[in-house]
C-alpha positions in Angstrom: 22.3 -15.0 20.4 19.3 -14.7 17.6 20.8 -17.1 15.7 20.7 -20.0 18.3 17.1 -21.1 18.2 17.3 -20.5 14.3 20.3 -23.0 14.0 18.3 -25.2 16.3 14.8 -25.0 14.1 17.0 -25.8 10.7 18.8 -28.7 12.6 15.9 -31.0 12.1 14.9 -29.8 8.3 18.7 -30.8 7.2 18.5 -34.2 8.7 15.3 -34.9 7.5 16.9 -34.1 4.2 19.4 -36.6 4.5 16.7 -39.1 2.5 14.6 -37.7 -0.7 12.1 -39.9 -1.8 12.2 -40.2 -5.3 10.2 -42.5 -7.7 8.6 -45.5 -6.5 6.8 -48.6 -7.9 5.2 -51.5 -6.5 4.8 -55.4 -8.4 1.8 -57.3 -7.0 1.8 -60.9 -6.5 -0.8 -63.3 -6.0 0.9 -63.8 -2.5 3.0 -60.8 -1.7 4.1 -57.7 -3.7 7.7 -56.1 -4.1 8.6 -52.6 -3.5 11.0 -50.8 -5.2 11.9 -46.8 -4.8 14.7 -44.6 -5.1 16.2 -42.6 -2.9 19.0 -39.6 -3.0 20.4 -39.9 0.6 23.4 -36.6 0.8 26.6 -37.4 3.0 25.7 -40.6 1.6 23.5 -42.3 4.2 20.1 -43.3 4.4 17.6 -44.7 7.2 14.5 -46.2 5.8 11.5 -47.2 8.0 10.1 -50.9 6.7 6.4 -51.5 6.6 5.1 -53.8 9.1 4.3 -56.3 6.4 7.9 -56.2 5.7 9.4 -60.1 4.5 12.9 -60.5 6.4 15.6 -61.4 4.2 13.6 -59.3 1.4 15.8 -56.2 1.4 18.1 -55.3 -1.4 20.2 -52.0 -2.0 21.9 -50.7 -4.9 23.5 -47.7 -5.3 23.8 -45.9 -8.8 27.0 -44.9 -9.9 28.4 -46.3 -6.4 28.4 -48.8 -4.4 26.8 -50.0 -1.1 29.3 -50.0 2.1 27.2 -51.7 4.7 23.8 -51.9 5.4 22.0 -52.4 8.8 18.7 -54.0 9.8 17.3 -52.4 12.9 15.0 -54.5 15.3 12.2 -53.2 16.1 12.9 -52.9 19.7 15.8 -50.7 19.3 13.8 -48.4 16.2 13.2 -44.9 18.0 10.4 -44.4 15.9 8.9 -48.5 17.2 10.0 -47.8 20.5 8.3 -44.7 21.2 5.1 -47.0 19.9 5.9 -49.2 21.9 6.4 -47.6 25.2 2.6 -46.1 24.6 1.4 -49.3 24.4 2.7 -50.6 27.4 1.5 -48.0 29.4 -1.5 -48.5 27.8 -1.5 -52.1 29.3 -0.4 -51.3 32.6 -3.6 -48.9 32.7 -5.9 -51.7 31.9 -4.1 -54.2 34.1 -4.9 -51.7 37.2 -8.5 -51.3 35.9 -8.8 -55.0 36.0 -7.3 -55.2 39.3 -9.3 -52.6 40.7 -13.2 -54.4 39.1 -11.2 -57.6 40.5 -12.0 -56.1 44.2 -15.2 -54.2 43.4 -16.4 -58.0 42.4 -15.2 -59.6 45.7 -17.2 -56.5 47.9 -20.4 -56.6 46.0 -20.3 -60.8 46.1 -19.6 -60.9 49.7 -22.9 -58.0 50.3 -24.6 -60.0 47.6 -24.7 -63.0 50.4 -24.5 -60.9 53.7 -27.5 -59.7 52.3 -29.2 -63.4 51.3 -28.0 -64.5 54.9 -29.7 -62.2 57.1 -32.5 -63.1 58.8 -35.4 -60.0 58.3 -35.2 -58.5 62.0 -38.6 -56.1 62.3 -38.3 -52.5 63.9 -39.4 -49.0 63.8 -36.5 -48.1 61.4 -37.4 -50.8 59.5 -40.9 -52.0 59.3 -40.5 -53.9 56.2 -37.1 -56.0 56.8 -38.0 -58.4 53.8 -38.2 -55.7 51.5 -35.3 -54.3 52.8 -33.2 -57.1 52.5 -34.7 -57.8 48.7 -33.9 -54.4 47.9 -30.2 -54.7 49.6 -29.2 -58.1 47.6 -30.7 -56.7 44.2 -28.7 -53.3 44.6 -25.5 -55.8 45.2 -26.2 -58.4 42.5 -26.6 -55.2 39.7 -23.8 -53.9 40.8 -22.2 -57.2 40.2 -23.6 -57.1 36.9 -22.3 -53.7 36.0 -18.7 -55.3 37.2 -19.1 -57.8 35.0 -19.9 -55.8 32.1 -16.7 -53.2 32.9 -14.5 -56.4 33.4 -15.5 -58.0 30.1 -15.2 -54.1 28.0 -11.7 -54.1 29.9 -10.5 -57.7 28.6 -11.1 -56.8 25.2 -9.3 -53.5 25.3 -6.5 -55.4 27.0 -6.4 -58.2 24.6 -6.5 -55.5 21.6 -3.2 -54.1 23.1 -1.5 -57.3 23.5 -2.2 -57.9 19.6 -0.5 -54.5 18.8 2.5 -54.7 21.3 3.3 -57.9 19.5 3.3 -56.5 16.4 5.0 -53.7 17.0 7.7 -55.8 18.7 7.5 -58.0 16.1 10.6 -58.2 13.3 12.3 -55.2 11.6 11.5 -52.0 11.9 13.9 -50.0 10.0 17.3 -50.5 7.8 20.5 -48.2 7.9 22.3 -48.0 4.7 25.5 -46.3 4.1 26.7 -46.0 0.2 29.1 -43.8 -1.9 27.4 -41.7 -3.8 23.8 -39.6 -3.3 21.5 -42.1 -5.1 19.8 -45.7 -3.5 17.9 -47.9 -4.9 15.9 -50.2 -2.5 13.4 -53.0 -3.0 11.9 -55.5 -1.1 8.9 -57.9 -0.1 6.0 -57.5 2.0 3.4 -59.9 2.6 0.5 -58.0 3.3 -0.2 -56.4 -0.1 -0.9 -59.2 -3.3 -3.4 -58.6 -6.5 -6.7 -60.3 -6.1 -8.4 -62.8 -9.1 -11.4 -61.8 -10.3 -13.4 -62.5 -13.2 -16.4 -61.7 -15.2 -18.4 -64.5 -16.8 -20.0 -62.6 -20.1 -22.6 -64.2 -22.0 -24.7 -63.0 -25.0 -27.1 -65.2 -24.8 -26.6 -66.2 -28.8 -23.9 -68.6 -28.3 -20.9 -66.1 -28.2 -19.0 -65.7 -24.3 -16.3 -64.1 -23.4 -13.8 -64.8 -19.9 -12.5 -61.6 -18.4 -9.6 -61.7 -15.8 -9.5 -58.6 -13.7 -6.7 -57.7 -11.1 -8.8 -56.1 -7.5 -6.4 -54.4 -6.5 -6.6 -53.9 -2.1 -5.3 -50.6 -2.3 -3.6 -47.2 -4.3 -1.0 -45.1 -3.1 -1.4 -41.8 -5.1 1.6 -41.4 -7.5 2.8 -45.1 -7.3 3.2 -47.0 -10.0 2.1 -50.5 -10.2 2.0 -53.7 -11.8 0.8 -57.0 -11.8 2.7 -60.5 -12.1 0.3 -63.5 -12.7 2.4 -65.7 -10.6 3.9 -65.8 -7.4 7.1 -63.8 -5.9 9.1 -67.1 -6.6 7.5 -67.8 -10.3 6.8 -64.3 -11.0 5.7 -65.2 -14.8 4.6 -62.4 -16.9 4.1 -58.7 -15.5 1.3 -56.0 -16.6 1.3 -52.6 -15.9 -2.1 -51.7 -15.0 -4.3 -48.5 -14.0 -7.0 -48.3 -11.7 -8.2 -50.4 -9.2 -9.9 -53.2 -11.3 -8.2 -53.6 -14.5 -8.7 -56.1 -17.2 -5.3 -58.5 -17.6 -6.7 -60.8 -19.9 -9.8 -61.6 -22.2 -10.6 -65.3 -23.2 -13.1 -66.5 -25.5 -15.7 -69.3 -24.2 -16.9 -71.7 -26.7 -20.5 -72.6 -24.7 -21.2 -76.4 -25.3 -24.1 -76.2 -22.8 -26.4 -74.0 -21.1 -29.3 -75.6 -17.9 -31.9 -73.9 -16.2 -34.8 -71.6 -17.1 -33.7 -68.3 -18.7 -31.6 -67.0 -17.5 -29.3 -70.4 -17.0 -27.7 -70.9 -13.6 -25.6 -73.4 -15.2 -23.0 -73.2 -17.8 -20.6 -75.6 -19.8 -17.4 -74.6 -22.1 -14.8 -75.6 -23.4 -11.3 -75.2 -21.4 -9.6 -72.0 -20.9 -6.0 -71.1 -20.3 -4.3 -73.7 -18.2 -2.6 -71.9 -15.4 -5.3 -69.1 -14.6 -5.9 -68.5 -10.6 -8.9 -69.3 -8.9 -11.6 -66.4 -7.9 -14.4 -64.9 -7.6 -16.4 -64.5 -11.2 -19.6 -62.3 -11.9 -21.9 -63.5 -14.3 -23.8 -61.6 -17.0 -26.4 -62.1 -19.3 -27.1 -60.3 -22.0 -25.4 -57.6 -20.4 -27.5 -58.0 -17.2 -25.6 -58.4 -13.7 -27.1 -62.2 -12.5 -24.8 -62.7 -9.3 -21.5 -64.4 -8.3 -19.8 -67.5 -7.7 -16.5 -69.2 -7.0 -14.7 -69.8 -10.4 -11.4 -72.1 -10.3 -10.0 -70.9 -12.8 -7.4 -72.7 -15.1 -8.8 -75.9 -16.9 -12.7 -75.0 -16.2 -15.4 -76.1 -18.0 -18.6 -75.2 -15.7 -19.6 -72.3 -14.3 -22.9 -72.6 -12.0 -24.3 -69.3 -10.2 -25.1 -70.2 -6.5 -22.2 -72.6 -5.4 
């Protein structure tokens, strides 16, 4: 009888061995990134959650020194995992729906004392020596509460809205994929749209004629232990790929031949001679003499001005 609630604590461990995580990489576009990670996956099935940024029709599987048997995309309605989310959520909703209902009513009884109170016509008596008063103090003790309604209602529509957002992204797409393979090993990969490489440059001047065009990769975030790259172009036209360190690395370095120069020292206003065709458009510090001056919009590809301010 002991070994009852062992078997049922080790239950759990073995199926959440069923899928090792093994190495994984990640390309960065300047519109999306791929995602690519192995996986050994014993009696030779795997479930893998998908991210929410997850692109359908992204997904491929692989399966080293086997082959892939079927594979099943799960919606994200029918994703344990999603609908537990999502059942929260609703709940959620239904809370705020009745707490909207509820202000709904406190608003009609404080309106209608609000002008019971502004209708009554100021009766003197012993109780009430003072009936104006009274009824001034009556309406303004309706019409704040009014105002407190108002305030709860508006905090409440905001809270609902903000729920509405996330149940429709939770609902929203794919939530998971079922993969069945010979073999213990899987390869996956696939796209997701919420993770690209950002442009950005640095505009280096010496102030003795000699320039210099640096093309940095900022990067949105860094998984620990993930290795990444960067592709220059798109996921369709991927063009070439760097792997890169850090969250700012340098991809490139141009030279700029400076043909002109306007504004007091230090220039706001710079001329050169074309760099490579083809670069992205970004952001772009400028320095002088080694000396941080600002920012500015750079577009890239084909420029020949650079003017701090615009």
């Amino acid at each position: 009888m002991r070994l009852m609630p062992l078997a049922f604590f080790l239950l759990p461990v073995l199926l959440c061995q069923q899928a090792v995580a093994g190495q994984k990489s990640v390309t960065l576009y300047l519109d999306g990134a791929r995602v690519e990670q192995e996986f050994s996956a014993s009696g030779g099935y795997l479930e893998l959650p998908l991210p929410d940024g997850f692109a359908p029709g992204s997904l491929r599987v692989k399966a080293p020194g086997g082959s892939v048997l079927r594979v099943e995309l799960v919606p994200a309605e029918q994703d344990r995992r999603r609908a537990g989310e999502i059942a929260k959520l609703r709940e959620r909703r239904g809370e705020l729906q009745d707490r909207m209902d509820a202000l709904n009513r406190r608003e009609e009884i404080f309106s209608a004392a609000a002008r019971s109170q502004s209708g009554k016509a100021p009766r003197k008596t012993k109780a009430n020596p003072d009936p104006v008063v009274t009824l001034q103090q009556g309406t303004e003790f309706a019409l704040n509460q009014m105002e407190a309604v108002y305030r709860s209602k508006r905090k409440c529509r905001l809270a609902l809205d903000a729920v509405e957002r996330e149940l429709a992204m939770a609902a929203k797409g794919v939530a998971s994929a079922r993969i069945w393979v010979t073999g213990s090993k899987t390869r996956v990969s696939y796209l997701v749209g919420n993770e690209r490489w950002i442009p950005s440059y640095d505009l280096r001047f010496s102030g003795e004629g000699d320039a210099e065009l640096l093309l940095h990769a900022k990067l949105q975030q860094r998984e620990k232990g993930v290795q990444y790259q960067v592709a220059r172009g798109t996921t369709a036209k991927p063009g070439a790929v760097d792997a890169v360190r850090g969250d700012f690395p340098v991809l490139a370095r141009y030279p700029l031949t400076v043909t002109g120069a306007a504004g007091a020292e230090p220039p706001e206003r710079f001329a050169f001679a074309p760099v490579e065709a083809g670069l992205p458009a970004g952001d772009a510090a400028l320095y002088w003499k080694g000396e941080y001056l600002g920012s500015a919009p750079f577009s890239g590809g084909g420029s020949t001005v650079f003017t701090l301010g615009q």
